[in-house]
C-alpha positions, -999 to 999 in steps of 0.1 A, spaced: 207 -122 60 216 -135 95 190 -153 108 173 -138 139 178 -144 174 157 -168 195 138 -148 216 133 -150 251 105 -178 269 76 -153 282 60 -166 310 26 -154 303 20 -148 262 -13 -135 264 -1 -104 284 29 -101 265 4 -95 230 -16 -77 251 11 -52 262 21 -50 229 -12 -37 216 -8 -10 241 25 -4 227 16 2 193 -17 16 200 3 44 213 37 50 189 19 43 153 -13 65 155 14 93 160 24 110 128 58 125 137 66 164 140 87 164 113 60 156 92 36 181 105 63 205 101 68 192 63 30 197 59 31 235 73 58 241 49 42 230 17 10 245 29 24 281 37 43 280 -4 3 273 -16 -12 299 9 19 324 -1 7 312 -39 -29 322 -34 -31 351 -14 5 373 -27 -18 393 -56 -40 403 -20 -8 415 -8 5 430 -41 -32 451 -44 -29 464 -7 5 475 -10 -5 495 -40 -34 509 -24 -16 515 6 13 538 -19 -12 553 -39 -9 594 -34 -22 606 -65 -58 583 -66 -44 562 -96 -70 533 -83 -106 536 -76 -105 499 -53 -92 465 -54 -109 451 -81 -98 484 -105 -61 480 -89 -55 445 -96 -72 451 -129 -48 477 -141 -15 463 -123 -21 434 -149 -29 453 -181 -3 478 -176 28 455 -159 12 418 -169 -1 394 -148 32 377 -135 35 416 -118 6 402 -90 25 376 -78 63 403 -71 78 395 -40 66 360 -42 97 345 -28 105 364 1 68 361 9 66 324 9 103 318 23 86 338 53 54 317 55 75 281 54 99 286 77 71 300 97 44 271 95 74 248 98 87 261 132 50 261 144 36 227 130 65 213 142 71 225 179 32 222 184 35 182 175 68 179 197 53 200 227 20 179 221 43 143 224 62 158 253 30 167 269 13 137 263 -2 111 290 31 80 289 8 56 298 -26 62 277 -13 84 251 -39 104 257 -35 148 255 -55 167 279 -70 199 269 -49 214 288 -19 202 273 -33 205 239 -34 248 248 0 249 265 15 234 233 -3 258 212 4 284 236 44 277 234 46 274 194 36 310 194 65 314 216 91 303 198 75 320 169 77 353 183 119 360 176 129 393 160 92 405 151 103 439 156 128 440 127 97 434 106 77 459 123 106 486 117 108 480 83 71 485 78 71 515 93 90 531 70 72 549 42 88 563 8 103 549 -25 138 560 -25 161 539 -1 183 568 4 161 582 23 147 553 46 168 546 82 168 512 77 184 496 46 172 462 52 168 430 80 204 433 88 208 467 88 179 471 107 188 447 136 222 465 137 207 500 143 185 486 167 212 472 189 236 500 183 206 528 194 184 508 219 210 478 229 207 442 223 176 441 245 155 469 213 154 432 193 127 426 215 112 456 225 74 448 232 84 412 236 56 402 263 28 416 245 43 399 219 44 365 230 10 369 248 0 378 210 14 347 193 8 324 225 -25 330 224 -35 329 190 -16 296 184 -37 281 214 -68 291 204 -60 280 167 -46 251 170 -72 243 201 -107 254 179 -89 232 148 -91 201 167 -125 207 179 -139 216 147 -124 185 130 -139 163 160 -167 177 166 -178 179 131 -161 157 111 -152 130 136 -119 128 125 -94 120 154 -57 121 151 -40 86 136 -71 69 126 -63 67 89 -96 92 80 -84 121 61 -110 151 54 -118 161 24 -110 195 14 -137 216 12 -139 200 51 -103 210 59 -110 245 46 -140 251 64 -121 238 98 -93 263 87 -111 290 84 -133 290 115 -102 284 135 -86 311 116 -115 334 133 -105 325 165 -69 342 167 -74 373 155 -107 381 181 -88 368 214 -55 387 203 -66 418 192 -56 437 223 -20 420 220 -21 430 185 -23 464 187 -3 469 219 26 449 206 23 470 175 30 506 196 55 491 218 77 480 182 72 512 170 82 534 195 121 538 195 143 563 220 153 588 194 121 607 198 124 614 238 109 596 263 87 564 252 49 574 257 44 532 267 65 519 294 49 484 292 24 462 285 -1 472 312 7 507 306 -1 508 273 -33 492 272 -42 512 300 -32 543 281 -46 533 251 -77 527 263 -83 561 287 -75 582 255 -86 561 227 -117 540 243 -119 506 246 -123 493 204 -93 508 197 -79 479 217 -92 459 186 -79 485 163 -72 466 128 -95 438 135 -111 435 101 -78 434 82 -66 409 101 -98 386 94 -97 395 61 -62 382 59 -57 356 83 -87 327 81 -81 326 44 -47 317 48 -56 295 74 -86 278 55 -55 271 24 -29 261 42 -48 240 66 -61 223 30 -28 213 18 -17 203 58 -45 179 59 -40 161 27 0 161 36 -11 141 68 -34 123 56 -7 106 30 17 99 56 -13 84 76 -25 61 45 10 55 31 27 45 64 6 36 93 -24 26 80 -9 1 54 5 -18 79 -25 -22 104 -27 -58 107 -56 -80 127 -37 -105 147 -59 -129 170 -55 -156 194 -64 -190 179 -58 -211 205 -63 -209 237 -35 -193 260 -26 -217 287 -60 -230 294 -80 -193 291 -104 -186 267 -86 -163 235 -89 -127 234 -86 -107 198 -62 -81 198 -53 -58 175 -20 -38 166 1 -22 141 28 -37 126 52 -33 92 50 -62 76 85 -77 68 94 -66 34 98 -80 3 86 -117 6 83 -135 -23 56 -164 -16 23 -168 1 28 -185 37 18 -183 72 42 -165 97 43 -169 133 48 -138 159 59 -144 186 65 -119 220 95 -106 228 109 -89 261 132 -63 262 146 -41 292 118 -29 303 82 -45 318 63 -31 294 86 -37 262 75 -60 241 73 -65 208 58 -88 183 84 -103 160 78 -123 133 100 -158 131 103 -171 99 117 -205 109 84 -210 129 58 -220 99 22 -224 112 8 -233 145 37 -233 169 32 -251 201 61 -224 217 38 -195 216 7 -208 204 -2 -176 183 0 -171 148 -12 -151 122 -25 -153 86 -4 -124 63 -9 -133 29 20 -116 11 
């Protein structure tokens, strides 16, 4: 190992640790997006674990011409005596495929949109900020929607008689009947929809989990479950209420194709306007109850798993290399101050000894960093600072 360089004299030391502090105060409290968008994934495979029998029992209800079930409990009860009880969890992959790259594209551009929108200096994230980040996860969410909605729409068993075949075939008749603009037919309502919901969850999540559980972003405290599930599910509540307008107007506008006439909605506007002189204003809210039935459980799971998925990568790699560095002497001729920063600690040492770090410059003012010399064993008159890592 080549030995490391000497670093630059720093004219003052005791602003160089302290603009250090401020350094690392800001970068390691930080987890990264990719690991956000790690913890969404593994949260939306549990959530897609927990809640596909839900789905499995609606879609039979949903089917079910002839009265063969009497309610959820007596559906689910005869799917598993008469199929078995793997038959509740059919469709599992597609369901969950859906639901991680989902959770992955929105954990993760809500943590990059949060860094990018964070104060440089302080580190800090406004409130403001904290909703625009939200506000543009839902936006990148909202792509193709309205192949989804098309195939939904459909009703019947055999495939021969359905217009669309599947995803592909779907997008193709879409572009082929309506253009290449039908992919997103109903696209403002729909990115109000996801906009706004990923604001408001993502912003009532961070209250909940400061407000009640004190538990702040990158300082090592990870909540326990029953406390990330209660979080999750309140801010699960919170989408589907300021959304519901959105909801149902994005809804019609997907729908609605040309090969029936003239479309009844010409917009967004339009629709809610219409909807609401024919239909009153609740219809606005139409489907309200499903969606809270459906949404802040899958919220309360998958924030769960999120949490404790953070909360590793906060224990595991920033906490366990907080270490207390102080001044022990004093800095040319001022009294000491204590500082305290993160650092890794250099790896693999073998004995017990007492390391000095020492500030270095780099490019910039306000780069410096606090690298350890191993040549420099106890008190060192050069930078008079050292530190006590017991190894």
């Amino acid at each position: 190992m080549p030995p490391l360089p000497m670093p630059e004299a720093v004219a003052d030391p005791g602003e160089a640790v302290a603009a250090a502090v401020r350094r690392r105060k800001r970068e390691a409290g930080e987890i990264p997006a990719h690991m956000k968008a790690v913890a969404g994934s593994v949260g939306g495979v549990v959530e897609a674990a927990c809640l596909q029998p839900i789905d499995v029992i609606k879609t039979r209800l949903q089917l079910d011409r002839g009265g063969a079930y009497r309610g959820i409990l007596h559906c689910g009860a005869a799917v598993a005596r008469t199929e078995g009880a793997r038959a509740l969890w059919k469709g599992l992959t597609p369901f969950a495929t859906h639901l991680t790259l989902k959770y992955a594209l929105r954990m993760g551009s809500n943590a990059l949109l949060q860094s990018a929108f964070k104060d440089p200096a302080s580190g800090h994230l406004s409130h403001r900020a904290r909703l625009l980040s939200g506000f543009g996860a839902g936006v990148l969410e909202a792509l193709l929607i309205v192949v989804k909605i098309r195939l939904q729409q459909q009703r019947g068993l055999s495939p021969e008689l359905l217009k669309y075949k599947g995803p592909i075939h779907c997008a193709r008749m879409i572009i082929r009947e309506e253009g290449l603009l039908g992919l997103w037919a109903g696209a403002a309502p729909t990115v109000m929809r996801n906009g706004t919901n990923q604001a408001a969850m993502f912003t009532a999540k961070n209250a909940f989990d400061v407000v009640v559980w004190k538990k702040h972003e990158g300082d090592g405290k990870v909540l326990q479950p029953w406390q990330s599930m209660i979080s999750g599910f309140l801010a699960g509540t919170a989408g589907p209420i300021c959304t519901g307008p959105f909801d149902v107007v994005k809804t019609r506008l997907m729908a609605q194709g040309k090969s029936g006439g003239e479309r009844k909605y010409k917009g967004m506007v339009h629709a809610i306007r219409t909807i609401h002189a024919e239909e009153g204003l609740l219809a606005l809210w139409k489907g309200l109850l499903p969606r809270l039935m459906r949404i802040p459980p899958g919220q309360a799971i998958m924030w769960t798993v999120a949490d404790q998925v953070t909360g590793f990568y906060e224990r595991r790699y920033l906490q366990s290399a907080h270490l207390t560095m102080r001044a022990g002497m004093s800095l040319g001729g001022r009294r000491s101050r204590e500082f305290e920063f993160r650092l890794r600690p250099p790896a693999r040492q073998a004995s017990k000894r007492t390391l000095c770090y020492v500030p270095v410059r780099g490019r910039r003012k306000d780069d410096v960093q606090m690298l350890p010399q191993p040549d420099r064993i106890g008190p060192d008159p050069w930078c008079k600072l050292w530190a006590q890592k017991l190894l």
